[in-house]
C-alpha positions as CSV (number, residue, x, y, z in Angstrom):
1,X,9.7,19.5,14.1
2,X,11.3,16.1,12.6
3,X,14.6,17.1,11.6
4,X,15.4,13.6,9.9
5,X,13.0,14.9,7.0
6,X,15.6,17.7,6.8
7,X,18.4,15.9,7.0
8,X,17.4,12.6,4.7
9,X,16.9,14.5,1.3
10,X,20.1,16.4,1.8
11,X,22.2,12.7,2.6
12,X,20.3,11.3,-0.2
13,X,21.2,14.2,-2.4
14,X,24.8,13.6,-1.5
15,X,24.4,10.0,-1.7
16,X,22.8,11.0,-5.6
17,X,26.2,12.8,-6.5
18,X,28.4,9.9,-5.0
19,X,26.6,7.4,-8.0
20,X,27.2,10.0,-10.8
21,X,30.8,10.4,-9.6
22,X,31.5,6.5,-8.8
23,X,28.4,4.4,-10.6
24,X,26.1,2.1,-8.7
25,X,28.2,-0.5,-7.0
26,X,27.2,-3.1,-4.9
27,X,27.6,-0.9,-1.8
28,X,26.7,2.4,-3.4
29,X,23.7,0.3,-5.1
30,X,22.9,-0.7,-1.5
31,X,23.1,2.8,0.4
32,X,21.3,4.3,-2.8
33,X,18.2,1.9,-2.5
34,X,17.9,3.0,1.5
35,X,18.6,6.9,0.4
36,X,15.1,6.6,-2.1
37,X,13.5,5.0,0.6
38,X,14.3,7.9,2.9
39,X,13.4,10.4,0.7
40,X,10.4,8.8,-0.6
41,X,9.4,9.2,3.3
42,X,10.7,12.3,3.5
43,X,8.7,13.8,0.3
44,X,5.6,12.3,1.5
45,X,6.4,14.0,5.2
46,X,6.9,16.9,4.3
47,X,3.7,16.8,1.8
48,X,1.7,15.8,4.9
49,X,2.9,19.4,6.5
50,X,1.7,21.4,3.9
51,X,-1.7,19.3,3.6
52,X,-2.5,20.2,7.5
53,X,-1.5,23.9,6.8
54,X,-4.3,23.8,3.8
55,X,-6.5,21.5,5.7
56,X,-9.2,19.0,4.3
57,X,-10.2,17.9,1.6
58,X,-7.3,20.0,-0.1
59,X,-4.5,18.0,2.4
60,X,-5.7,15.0,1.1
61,X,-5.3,16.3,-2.6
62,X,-1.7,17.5,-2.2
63,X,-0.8,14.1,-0.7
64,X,-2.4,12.6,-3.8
65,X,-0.4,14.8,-6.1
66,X,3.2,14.6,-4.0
67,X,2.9,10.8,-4.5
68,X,1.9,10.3,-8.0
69,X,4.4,13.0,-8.9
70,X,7.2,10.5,-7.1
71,X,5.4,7.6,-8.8
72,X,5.3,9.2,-12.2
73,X,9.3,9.7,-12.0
74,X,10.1,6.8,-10.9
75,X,8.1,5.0,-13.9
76,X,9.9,7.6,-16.6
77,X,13.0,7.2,-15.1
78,X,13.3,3.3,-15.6
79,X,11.5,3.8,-19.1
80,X,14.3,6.0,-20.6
81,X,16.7,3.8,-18.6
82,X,15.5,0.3,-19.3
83,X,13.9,1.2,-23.5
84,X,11.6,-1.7,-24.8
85,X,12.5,-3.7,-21.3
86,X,10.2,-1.2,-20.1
87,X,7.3,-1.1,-22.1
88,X,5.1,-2.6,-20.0
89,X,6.3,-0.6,-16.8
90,X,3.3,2.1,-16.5
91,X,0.9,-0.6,-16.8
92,X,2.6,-3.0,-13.9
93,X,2.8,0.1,-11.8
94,X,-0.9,1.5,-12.1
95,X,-2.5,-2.4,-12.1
96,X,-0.6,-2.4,-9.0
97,X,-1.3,1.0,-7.4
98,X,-5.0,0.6,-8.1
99,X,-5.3,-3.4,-6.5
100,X,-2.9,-1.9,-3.6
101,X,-5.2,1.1,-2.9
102,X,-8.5,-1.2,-3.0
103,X,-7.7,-4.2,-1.6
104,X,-4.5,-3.6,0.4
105,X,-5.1,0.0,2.2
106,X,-8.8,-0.3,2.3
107,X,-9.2,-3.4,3.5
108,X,-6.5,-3.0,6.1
109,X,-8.4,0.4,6.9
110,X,-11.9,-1.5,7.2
111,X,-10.5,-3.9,9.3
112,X,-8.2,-1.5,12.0
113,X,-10.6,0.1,12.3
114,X,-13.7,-2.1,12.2
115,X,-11.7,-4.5,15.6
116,X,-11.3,-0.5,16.7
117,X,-14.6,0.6,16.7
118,X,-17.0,-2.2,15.4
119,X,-18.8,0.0,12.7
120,X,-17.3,3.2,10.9
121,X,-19.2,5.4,8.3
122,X,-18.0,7.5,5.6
123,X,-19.8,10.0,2.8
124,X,-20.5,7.3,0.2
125,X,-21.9,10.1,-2.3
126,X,-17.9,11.3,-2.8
127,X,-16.4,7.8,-2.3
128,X,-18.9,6.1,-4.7
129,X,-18.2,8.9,-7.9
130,X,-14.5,8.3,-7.1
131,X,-14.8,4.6,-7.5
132,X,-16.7,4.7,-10.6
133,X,-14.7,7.6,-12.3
134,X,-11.4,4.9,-11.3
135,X,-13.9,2.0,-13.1
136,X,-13.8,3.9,-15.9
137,X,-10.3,5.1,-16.2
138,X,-8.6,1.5,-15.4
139,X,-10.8,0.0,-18.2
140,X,-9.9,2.4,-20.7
141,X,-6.2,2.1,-19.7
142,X,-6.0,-1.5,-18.9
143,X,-8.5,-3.3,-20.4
144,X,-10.0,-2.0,-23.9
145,X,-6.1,-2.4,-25.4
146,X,-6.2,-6.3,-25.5
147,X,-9.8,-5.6,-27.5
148,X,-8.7,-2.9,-29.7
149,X,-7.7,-3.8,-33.7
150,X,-5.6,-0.7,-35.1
151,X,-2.2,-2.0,-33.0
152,X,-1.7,-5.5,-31.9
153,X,-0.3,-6.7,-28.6
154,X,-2.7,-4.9,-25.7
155,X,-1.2,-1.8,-27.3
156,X,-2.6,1.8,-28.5
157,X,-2.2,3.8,-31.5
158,X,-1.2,6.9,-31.3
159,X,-4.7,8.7,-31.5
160,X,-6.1,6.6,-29.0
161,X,-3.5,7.2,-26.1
162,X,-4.1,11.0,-26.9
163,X,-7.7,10.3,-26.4
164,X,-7.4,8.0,-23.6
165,X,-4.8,10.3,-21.7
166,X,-7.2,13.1,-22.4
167,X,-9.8,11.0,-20.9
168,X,-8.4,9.9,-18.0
169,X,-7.0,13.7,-17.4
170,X,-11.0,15.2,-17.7
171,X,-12.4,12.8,-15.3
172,X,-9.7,13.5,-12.6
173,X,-10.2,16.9,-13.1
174,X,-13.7,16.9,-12.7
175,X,-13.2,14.8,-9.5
176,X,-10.8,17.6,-7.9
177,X,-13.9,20.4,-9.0
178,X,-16.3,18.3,-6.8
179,X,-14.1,17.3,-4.3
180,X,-12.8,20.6,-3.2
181,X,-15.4,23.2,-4.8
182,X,-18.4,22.2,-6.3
183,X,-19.5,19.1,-3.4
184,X,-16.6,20.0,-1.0
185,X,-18.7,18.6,1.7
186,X,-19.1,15.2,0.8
187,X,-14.9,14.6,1.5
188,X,-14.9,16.2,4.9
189,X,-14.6,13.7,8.0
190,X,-16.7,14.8,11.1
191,X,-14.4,16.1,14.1
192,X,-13.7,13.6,16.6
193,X,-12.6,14.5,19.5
194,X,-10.7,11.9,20.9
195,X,-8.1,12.1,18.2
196,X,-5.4,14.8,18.8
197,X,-4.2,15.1,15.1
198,X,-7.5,16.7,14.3
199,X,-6.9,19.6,16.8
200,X,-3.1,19.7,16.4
201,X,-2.3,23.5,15.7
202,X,-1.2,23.8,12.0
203,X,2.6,24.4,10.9
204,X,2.8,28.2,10.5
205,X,3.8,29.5,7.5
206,X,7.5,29.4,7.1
207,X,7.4,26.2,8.1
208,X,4.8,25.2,5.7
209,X,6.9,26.7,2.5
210,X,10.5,25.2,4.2
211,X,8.7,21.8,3.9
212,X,7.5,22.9,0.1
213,X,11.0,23.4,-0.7
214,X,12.2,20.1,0.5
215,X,9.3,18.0,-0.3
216,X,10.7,19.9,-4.2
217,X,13.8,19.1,-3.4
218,X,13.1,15.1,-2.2
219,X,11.2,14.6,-5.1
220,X,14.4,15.7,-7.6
221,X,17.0,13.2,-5.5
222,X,13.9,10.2,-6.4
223,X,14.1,10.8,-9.7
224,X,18.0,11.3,-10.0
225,X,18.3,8.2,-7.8
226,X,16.0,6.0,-9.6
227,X,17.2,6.6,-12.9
228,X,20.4,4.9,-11.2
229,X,19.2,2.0,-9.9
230,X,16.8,1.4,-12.4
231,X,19.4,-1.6,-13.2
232,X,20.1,-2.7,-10.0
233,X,16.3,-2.9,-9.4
234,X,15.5,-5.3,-12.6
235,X,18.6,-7.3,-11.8
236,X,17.2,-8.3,-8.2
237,X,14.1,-8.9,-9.9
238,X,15.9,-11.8,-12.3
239,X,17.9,-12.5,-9.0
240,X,15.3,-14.1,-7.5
241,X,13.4,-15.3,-10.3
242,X,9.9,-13.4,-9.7
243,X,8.4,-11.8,-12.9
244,X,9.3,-8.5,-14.7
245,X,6.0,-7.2,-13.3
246,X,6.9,-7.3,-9.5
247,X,9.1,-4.0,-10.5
248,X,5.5,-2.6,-10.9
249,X,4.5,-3.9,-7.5
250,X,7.8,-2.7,-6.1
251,X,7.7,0.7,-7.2
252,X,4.2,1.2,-6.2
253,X,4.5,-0.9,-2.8
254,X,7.4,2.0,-2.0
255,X,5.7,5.2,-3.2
256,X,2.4,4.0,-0.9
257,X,4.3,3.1,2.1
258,X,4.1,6.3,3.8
259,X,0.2,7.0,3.0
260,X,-0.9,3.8,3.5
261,X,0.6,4.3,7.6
262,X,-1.5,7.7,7.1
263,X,-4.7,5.7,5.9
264,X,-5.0,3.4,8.4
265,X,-3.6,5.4,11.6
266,X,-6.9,7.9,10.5
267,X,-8.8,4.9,10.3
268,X,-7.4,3.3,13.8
269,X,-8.5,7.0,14.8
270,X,-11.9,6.7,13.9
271,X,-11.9,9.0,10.8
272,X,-12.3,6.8,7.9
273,X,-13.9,9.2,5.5
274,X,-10.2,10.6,5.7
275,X,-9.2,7.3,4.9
276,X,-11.0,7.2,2.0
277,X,-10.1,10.3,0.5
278,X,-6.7,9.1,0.7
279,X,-7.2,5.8,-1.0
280,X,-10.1,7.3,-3.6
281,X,-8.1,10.4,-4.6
282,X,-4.8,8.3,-5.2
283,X,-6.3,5.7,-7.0
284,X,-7.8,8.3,-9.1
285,X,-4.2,9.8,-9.3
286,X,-2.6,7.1,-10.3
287,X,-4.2,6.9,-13.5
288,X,-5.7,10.5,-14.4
289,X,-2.2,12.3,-13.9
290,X,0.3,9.0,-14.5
291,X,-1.5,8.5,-18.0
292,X,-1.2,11.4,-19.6
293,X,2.6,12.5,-18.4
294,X,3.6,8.7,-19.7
295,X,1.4,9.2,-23.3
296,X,3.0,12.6,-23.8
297,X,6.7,11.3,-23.0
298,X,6.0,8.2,-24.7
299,X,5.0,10.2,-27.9
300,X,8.1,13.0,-27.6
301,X,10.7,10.7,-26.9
302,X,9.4,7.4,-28.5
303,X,9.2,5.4,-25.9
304,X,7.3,1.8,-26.6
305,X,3.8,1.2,-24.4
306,X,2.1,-1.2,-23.5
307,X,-0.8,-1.3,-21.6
308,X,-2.9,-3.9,-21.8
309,X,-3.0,-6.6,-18.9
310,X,-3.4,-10.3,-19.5
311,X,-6.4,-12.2,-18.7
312,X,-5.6,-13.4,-15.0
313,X,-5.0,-9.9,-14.5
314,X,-8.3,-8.4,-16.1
315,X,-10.2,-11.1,-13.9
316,X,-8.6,-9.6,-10.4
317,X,-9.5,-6.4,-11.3
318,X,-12.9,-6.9,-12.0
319,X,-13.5,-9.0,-9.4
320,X,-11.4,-5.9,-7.2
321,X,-14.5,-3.7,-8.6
322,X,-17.5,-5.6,-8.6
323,X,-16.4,-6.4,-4.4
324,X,-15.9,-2.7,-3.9
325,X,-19.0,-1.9,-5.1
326,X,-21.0,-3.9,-3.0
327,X,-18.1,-3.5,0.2
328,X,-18.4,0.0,-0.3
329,X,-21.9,0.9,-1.5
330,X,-23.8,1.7,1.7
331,X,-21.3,3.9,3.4
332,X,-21.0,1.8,6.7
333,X,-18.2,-0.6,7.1
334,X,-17.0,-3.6,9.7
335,X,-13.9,-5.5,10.3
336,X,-15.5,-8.8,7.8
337,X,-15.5,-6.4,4.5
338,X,-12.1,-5.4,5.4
339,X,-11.5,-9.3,5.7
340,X,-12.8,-9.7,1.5
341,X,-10.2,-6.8,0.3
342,X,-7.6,-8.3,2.3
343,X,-8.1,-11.7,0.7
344,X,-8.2,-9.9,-2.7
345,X,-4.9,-8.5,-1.5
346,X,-3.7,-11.5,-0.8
347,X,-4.2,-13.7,-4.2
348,X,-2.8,-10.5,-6.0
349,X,0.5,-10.6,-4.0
350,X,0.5,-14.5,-4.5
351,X,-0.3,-14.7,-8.5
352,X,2.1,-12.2,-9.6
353,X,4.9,-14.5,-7.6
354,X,3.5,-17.5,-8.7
355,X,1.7,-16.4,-11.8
């Protein structure tokens, strides 16, 4: 048992009530921004407990779900925090998430475990409906607003976030039916022997709900403690002169830490099809479950959204796609295709620094 994921959420939670009695100073602000960090870790931790006590494909699911939830508070947080500052926020973070799951994790994951084991094979029927549901879902979030007429400014009227949120929520459903009902076999990795995290017994029970309960309770302190630093964060931002949308970057870069270690140790393990259930059902995530919570609080609580990416950004993406396609397309992968996403990776990081 790891008792720092018991002990983290509770400091952080004290750490939480500290910045409501005091505000965010520059030492609270400091202590605060290494308490999220620990209890980002400690949500997905804890998440990762209860996924081995379900088992596959469902494990990878609730890691899926645990990280968009912390991804999809952090984003709401800084929007009723920031207002029209933070308008553009969802999109920054999904563009992000989505060019961080398939070109950062998957290319790192290709290439760990392509020097590992020279070639590695996954289930390309589950993979390849993931990426193309995500195709579909990032164009009608990111792309058809800087084409649409009824609102100007790569934004959406009010009918057609319902009907992309509605969208985006039908497709990721329908993914979660095949994935762990309908086509259940296409998402689970074959048993490898030589890795002891496949045969590791799973938590019992008790443990399984105490890590439900503070996986709950690390998820509240993220929110709580975002909404306070939600200033601190954009001011560091200015501070060192790197564009509004590396909050995005940031805020997705910290919510994918912890499954992007879990990605590619499966991968360094020889078990990329677990791999790619990580980076396919997040990526899927990401958009089917973050769109339609940020539509229906941007309605309620009228919140301004935009979503439409400029044209440098529409270019990586599509180029992000159109590689994935062909890295991804036969189901057998080396350490060179994990070379292409890395690259991918690369000029993303660079061009939002130096845009």
């Amino acid at each position: 048992m790891r008792y720092w994921s018991f002990i983290v959420p509770v400091l952080a939670l004290a750490c939480f009530v500290v910045a409501l009695m005091f505000g965010v100073g520059q030492w609270v602000g400091l202590v605060a921004s290494i308490a999220l960090a620990g209890a980002v870790l400690a949500a997905v931790h804890h998440a990762e407990v209860v996924a081995h006590r379900v088992g596959e494909p469902f494990g990878t699911l609730i890691l899926a779900l645990a990280v968009t939830a912390i991804e999809v508070a952090l984003i709401l947080s800084m929007m009723v925090a920031g207002g029209e500052d933070m308008a553009v926020l969802p999109r920054d973070a999904i563009y992000a998430a989505v060019m961080i799951i398939c070109n950062g994790v998957v290319g790192i994951c290709m290439l760990v475990g392509g020097l590992a084991h020279r070639e590695q094979t996954f289930r390309v029927e589950g993979a390849g409906a993931g990426f193309a549901a995500l195709i579909v879902m990032a164009t009608l979030t990111l792309i058809f607003p800087v084409f649409t007429t009824t609102t100007p400014g790569g934004t959406y009227s009010t009918a057609q976030l319902a009907f992309v949120a509605a969208a985006s929520a039908v497709l990721w459903g329908i993914f979660v039916f095949v994935q762990t009902i309908r086509h259940r076999d296409y998402f689970i990795p074959d048993t490898n022997a030589s890795d002891p995290e496949t045969h590791a017994e799973p938590p019992t029970p008790s443990q399984a709900w105490m890590s439900f309960g503070f996986l709950l309770l690390s998820l509240v302190v993220v929110v709580g403690l975002a909404k306070k630093l939600s200033p601190t964060i954009e001011n560091g931002v200015e501070a060192m002169g790197a564009p509004r949308a590396v909050v995005g970057i940031i805020i997705a870069g910290l919510v994918l830490l912890p499954e992007t270690w879990a990605a590619v140790r499966a991968a360094r393990a020889d078990r990329l099809q677990t791999s790619m259930n990580l980076a396919v059902g997040y990526a899927l995530a990401s958009i089917g479950l973050t769109v339609p919570v940020v539509v229906v609080a941007s309605i309620a609580l009228n919140l301004p959204l935009v979503l439409g990416l400029a044209p440098k950004e529409m270019v990586l993406l599509a180029v992000t796609f159109v590689v994935s396609a062909v890295t991804l397309g036969t189901g057998r992968t080396f350490e060179m295709q994990g070379a292409v996403h890395l690259v991918l990776f690369a000029a993303f990081l660079f061009l939002a620094f130096v845009p």
